[in-house]
N, C-alpha and C positions, 0 to 999 in steps of 0.2 A: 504494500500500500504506500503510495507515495504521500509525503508529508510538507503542509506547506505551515508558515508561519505568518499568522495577521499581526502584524503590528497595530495597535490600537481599535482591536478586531471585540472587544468587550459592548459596544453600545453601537449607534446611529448607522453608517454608510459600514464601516469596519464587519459592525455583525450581522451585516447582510450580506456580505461578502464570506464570511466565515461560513456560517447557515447553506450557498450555496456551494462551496468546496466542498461540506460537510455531503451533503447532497450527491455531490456526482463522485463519491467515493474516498475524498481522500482524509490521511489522519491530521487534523488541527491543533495547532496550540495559537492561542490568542494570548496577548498583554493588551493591559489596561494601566491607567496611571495612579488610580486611589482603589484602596484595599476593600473598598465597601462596594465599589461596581465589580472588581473583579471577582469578588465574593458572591455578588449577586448573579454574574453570567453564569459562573461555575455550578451552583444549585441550579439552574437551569440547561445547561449543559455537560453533564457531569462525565458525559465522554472526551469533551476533550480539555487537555490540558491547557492551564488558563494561569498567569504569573501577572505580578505587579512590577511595571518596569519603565523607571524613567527616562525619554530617550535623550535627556538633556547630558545626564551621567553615565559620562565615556568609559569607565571603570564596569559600569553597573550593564551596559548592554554589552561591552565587550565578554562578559563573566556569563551575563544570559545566552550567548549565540557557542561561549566554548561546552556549557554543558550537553548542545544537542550534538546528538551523533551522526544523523542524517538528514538532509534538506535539499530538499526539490524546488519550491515555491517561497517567497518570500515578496508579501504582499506591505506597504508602506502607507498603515491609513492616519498614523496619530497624527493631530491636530487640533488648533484653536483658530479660532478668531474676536477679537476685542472692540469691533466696532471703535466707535471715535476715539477710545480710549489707546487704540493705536497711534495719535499723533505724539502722545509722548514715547521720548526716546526708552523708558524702560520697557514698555510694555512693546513697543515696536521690536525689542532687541530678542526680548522672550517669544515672540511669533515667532519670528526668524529663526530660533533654537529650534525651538519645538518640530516647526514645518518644514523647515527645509534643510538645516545643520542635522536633526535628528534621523532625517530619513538618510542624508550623508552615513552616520554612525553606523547605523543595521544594516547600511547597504556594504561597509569596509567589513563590517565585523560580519557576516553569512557570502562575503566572495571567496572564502574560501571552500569553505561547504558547497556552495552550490558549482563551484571548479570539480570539484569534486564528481556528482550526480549530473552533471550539464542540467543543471536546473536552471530557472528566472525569476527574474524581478516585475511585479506590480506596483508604479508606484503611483502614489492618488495627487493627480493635479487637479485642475477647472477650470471653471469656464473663466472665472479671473484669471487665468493663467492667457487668455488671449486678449481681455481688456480690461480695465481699472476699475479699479470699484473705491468711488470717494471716500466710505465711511473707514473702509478697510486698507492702508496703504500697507501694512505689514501683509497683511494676509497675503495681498496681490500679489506683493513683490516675493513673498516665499510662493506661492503657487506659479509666476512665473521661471522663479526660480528652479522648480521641480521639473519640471517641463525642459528645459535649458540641462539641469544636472542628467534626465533621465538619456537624454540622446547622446549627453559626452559618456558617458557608464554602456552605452552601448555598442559604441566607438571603441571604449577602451577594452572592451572586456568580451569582444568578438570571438577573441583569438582563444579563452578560455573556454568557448560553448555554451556562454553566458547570456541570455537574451536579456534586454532588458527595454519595456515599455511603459507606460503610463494611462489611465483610466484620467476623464478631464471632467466629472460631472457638476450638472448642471443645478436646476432646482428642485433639490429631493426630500422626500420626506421622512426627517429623522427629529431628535426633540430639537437639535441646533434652529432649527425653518418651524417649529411648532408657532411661533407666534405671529411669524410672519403669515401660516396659513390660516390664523384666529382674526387678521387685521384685516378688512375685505376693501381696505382703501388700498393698501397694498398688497393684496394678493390678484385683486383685477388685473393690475396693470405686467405681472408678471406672467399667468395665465395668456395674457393679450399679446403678447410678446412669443408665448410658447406653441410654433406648430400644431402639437400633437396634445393642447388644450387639456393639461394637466400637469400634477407633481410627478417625479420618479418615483422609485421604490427602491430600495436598496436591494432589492435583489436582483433590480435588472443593473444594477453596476455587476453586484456580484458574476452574473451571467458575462458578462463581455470578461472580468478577470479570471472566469473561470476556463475560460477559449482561450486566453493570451496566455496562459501558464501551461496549456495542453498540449500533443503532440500537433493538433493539428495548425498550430499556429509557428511551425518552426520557422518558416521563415520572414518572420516577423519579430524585429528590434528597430528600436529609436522611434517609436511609432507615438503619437499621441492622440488618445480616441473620445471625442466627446461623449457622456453619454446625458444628453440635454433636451432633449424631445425637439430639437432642431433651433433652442434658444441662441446660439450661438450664430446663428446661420442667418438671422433677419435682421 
């Protein structure tokens, strides 16, 4: 059974991505970042294995990726975003950790494992990753930043059998977007915007990450794939 790893795979776009690996056969381990979510996936998912892991602490994920043995898949969903509170510099500095330094981290510390298994990388950019979002300038700039790291890692890491792609989603529904789908002054206008005249689901991310990490996508790296209901496209 091949084995992938969710990075921040405990709640919202993460464990609907987990859920559908879980799905089409393979064995999961999620991390989460506070001991009461990951506590709470785990009584709910008691098969697979599920750990608290900061990805800001280079010590702490480097220690988490030497105790697995085997690795096929390694999917990169941890993330925040801080709204206005991004214009100051500390909170902007901390997105940037989190989003895009972090996914750096898991991606140095599991390239050798997956040299190993010629396994691949998912990692999660969006739709900010191809245009600005005011309230948000950290998030953007690590989502485009994701997006930009995910095609050099693909470049670099050809030569090991290494695939490595990125998932770009749009407007889905997890608790992060619960209030924006509660505000019908702002949920119109996003709707209005959206082709396919609805939210995502986290399982149709999961779906596209569960193709990108299977045989049938091997020739496919550096790739980055909206999954927006065509938000991105108007």
């Amino acid at each position: 059974m091949k084995h992938a790893i969710v990075i921040g795979g405990t709640r919202g776009i993460g464990a609907g991505i987990a859920d559908e690996l879980r799905r089409k056969g393979w064995r999961v381990t999620t991390t989460g970042v506070g001991a009461d979510e990951v506590s709470t996936y785990a009584a709910k998912h008691p098969e697979d294995a599920s750990e608290q892991l900061d990805v800001r602490d280079t010590q702490a994920v480097k220690a988490f990726f030497d105790r697995i043995e085997k690795l096929d898949g390694l999917v990169n969903c941890a993330g925040i975003l801080a709204r206005g509170a991004e214009y100051e510099i500390e909170t902007f500095e901390t997105v940037i950790d989190i989003n895009l330094t972090g996914t750096m981290r898991c991606c140095l510390a599991a390239q050798p494992l997956l040299a190993a298994s010629g396994g691949s990388i998912v990692n999660t950019a969006s739709m900010l990753s191809f245009f600005g979002g005011p309230l948000v300038p950290a998030y953007s700039a690590s989502k485009g930043g994701v997006a930009q790291l995910t095609k050099a890692l693909a470049g670099k890491w050809a030569s090991d059998g290494i695939r490595v792609n990125a998932v770009a989603p749009g407007w889905i529904e997890t608790e992060m977007t619960e209030a924006l789908r509660a505000d019908q002054t702002r949920n119109q206008p996003i709707l209005g915007r959206t082709p396919l005249d609805r939210w995502g689901k986290p399982a149709e991310v999961g779906a596209l990450v569960s193709w990108l990490l299977s045989e049938e996508a091997t020739f496919v790296t550096g790739a980055i794939y909206p999954v927006d209901g065509g938000y991105s496209a108007m």
